[in-house]
C-alpha positions in Angstrom: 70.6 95.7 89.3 67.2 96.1 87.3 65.0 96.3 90.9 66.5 98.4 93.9 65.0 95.4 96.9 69.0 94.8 97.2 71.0 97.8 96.6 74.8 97.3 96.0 77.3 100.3 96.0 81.1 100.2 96.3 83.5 102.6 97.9 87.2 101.7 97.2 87.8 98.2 98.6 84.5 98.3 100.8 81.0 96.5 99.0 78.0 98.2 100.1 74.5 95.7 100.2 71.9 97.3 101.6 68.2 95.4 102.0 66.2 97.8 100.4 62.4 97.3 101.1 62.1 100.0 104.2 58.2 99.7 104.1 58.0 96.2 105.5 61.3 96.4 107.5 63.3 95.0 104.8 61.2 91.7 104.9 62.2 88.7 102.7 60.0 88.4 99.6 61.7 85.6 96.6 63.1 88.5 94.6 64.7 90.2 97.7 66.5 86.8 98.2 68.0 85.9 95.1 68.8 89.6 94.6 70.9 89.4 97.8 72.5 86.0 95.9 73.5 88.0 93.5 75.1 91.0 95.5 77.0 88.4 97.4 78.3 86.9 94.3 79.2 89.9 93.2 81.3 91.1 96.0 82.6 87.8 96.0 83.9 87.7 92.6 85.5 91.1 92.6 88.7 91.2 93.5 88.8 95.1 94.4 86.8 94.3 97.6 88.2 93.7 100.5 85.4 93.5 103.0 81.4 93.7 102.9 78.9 95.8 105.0 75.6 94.4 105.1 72.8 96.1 105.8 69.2 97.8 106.2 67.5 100.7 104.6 65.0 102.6 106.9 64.5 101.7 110.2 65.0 98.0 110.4 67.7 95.8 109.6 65.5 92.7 108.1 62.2 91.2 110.2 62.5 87.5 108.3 60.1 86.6 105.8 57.3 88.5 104.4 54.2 86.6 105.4 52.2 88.9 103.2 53.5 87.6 100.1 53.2 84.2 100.8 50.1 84.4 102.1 47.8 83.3 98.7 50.7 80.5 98.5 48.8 77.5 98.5 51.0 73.7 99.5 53.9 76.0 99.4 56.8 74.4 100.4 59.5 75.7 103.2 62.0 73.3 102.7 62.0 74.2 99.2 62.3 77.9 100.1 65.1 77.2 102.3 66.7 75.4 99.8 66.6 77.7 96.8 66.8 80.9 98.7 67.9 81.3 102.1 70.3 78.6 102.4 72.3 79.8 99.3 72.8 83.6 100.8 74.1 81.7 104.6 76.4 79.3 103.0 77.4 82.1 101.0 78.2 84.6 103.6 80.3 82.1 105.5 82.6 80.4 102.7 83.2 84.1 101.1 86.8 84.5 102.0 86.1 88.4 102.8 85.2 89.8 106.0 81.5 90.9 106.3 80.2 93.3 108.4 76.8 93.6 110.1 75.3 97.0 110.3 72.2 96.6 112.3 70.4 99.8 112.6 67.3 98.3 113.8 65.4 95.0 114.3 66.3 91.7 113.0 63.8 89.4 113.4 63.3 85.2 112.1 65.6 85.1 108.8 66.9 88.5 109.9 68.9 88.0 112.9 70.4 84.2 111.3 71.4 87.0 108.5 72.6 89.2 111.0 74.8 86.0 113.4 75.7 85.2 109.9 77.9 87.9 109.5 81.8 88.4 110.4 81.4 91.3 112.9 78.3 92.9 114.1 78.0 96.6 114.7 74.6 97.2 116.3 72.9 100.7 117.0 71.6 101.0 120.7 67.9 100.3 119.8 68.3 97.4 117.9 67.5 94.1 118.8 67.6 90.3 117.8 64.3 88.2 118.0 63.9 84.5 116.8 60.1 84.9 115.9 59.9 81.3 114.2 57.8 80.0 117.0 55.3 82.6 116.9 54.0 81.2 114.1 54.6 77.6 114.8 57.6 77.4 113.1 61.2 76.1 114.1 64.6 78.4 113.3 66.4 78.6 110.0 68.2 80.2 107.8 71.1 78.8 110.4 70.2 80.4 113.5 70.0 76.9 115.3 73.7 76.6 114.3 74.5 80.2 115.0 73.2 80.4 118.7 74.1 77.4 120.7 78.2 78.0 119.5 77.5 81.6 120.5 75.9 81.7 123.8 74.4 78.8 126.3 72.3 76.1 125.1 70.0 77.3 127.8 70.3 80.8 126.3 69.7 79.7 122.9 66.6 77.5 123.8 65.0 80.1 125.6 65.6 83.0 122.3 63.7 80.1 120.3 61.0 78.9 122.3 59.8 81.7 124.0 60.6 84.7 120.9 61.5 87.2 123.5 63.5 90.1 122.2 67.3 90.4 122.9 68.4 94.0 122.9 71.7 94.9 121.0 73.3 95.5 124.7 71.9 92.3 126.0 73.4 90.6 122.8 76.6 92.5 123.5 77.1 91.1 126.7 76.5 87.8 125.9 78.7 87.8 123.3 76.2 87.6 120.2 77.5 91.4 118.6 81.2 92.9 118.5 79.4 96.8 119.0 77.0 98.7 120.3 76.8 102.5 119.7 74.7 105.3 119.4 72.6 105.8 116.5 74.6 109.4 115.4 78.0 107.0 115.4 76.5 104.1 113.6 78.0 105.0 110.5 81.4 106.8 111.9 82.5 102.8 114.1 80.9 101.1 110.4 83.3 102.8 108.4 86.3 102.6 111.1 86.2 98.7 110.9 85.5 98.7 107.5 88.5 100.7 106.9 90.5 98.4 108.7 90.1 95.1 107.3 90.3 96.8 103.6 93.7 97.9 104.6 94.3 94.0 106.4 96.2 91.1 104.7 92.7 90.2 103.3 94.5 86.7 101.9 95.0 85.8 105.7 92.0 87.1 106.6 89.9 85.0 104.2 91.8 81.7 105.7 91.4 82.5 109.3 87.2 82.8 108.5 87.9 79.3 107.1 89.9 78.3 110.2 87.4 79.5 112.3 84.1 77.7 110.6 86.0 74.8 110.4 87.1 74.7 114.3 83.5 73.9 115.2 83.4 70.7 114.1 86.9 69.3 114.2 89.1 67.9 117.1 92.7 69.6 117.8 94.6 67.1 115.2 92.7 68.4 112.5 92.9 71.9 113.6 96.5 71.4 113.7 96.9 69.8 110.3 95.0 72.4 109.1 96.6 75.5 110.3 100.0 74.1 109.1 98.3 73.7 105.4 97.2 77.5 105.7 100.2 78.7 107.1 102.4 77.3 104.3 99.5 79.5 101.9 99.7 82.9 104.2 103.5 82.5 104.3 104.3 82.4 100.5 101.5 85.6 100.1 103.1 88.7 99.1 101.0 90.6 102.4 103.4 88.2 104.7 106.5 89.7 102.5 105.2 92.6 103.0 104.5 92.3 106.6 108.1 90.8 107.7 109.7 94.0 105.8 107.4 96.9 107.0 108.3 95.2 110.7 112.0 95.4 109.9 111.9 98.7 108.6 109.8 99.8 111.4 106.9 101.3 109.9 103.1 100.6 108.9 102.9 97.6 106.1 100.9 98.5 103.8 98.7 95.3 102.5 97.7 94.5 98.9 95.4 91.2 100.0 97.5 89.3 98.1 
C-alpha cells in the first residue's frame, strides 16, 4: 500500500493488518478507513490465507474516530461516514468466510471496540480494555457495537457500557464473555500465533460456513437453522477437507487440511 496507516503483511496462510497510526492510538481518520477496506479485501480475495489477525501498532489497539481531523468539518455528515466507511470494514469482517482474530494489545475505544466485538476470536493483553465512548460526546454507538453487545452480554450490561462510557477491562470482558483470552503482555504474541496456527491448519471451507451459521443464528428460528445447516452440510461433505478428515480418522493419524 502507497501510505503505511494500515499495514498488511502475510506469513504463510496467516494475513497480518495492523492499524498503523501509534501517535493517536490508532485513531480513525478517512484514509485509515478505506485503507483497512482494502486490507480486508485483500485477505479476502486471496486464497493462500487462511485466517486474519487484526491489530494495533504501539500501545493501543484503535480509540474510534479521530475528532481532530474532523474537527474544521463543517455540516459534516455521520451517517454518511458510517455509510462509506465504517459500515463497509463491519460488514466486511463478518461475511469474510475466514476466521479473524483480534489482537488487542491496548485500548479500544468508540469505533475500536465495535472493530474489536467484530472479530472472530479476541485475544486481549491484561491491560487492555473496551470503552463505548459514543456518549461522551453526545453521540449513540456504531460501527455495530449496538448489535455486538446486547447478543454478547445482558441488555442491562450492554446499556450500562453505553450510557455511562465506563471502561471494561480485558478480565472483566473475559468473564462476561465479550473476549476468548486474556494474557500477559510477554505472551501476547506466543497465544496470537498458537490460534492463528490453528485455524490455518483447520478445514477453513467449514470454517468459513460455520461463521455464516453462526451470524445467521441470531436472527432465525430453529426451522431455518435447520434447513440451513442441512444446505451447508451437503457443501462441507462434498469438500475435499471432509475426504480428508474421514481418511486421516480411519488411518488414525493427524488430517492434514487444504481449506478446500
Amino acid at each position: 500500500m502507497e501510505s503505511a496507516a494500515v499495514l498488511y503483511e502475510k506469513k504463510g496462510n496467516v494475513a497480518f493488518v495492523t492499524l498503523n497510526r501509534p501517535d493517536v492510538f490508532n485513531a480513525f481518520n478517512d484514509d485509515q478507513s478505506y485503507q483497512l477496506q482494502d486490507a480486508l479485501k485483500q485477505a479476502n480475495k486471496d486464497e493462500d490465507v487462511r485466517v486474519v489477525v487484526l491489530t494495533g501498532a504501539g500501545k493501543a489497539f484503535c480509540s474510534g474516530q479521530d475528532l481532530k481531523a474532523i474537527a474544521g468539518s463543517k455540516n459534516r455528515s455521520l451517517s454518511e461516514s458510517l455509510y462509506k466507511r465504517y459500515n463497509p470494514i463491519i460488514r466486511a469482517m463478518r461475511e469474510m468466510p475466514k476466521p479473524i482474530i483480534g489482537r488487542i494489545n491496548g485500548v479500544a475505544a468508540g469505533a475500536g471496540a465495535s472493530l474489536a466485538l467484530a472479530c472472530d476470536f479476541i485475544i486481549a493483553v491484561e491491560h487492555a480494555s473496551l470503552i463505548e465512548v459514543f456518549v461522551n460526546v453526545g453521540l449513540v454507538p456504531d460501527s455495530g457495537s449496538s448489535y455486538f453487545l446486547p447478543k454478547s452480554i445482558s441488555p442491562a450490561r450492554a446499556f450500562e457500557m453505553c450510557t455511562m462510557a465506563q471502561k471494561v477491562t480485558a478480565l472483566q470482558a473475559l468473564e462476561w464473555g465479550l473476549i476468548n483470552r486474556v494474557v500477559v503482555a510477554e505472551g501476547l504474541d506466543e497465544e496470537v500465533a498458537k490460534v492463528a496456527d490453528f485455524y490455518a491448519n483447520a478445514p477453513t471451507l467449514a470454517i468459513g460456513m460455520i461463521k455464516k451459521m453462526l451470524n445467521k443464528a441470531t436472527h432465525s428460528d430453529l426451522d431455518t437453522m435447520l434447513q440451513y445447516e442441512a444446505y451447508c452440510q451437503e457443501i462441507a461433505g462434498r469438500s475435499d477437507d471432509y475426504r480428508e478428515g474421514v481418511t486421516a480418522f480411519n488411518e488414525k493419524r493427524k488430517p492434514e487440511f487444504k481449506g478446500k
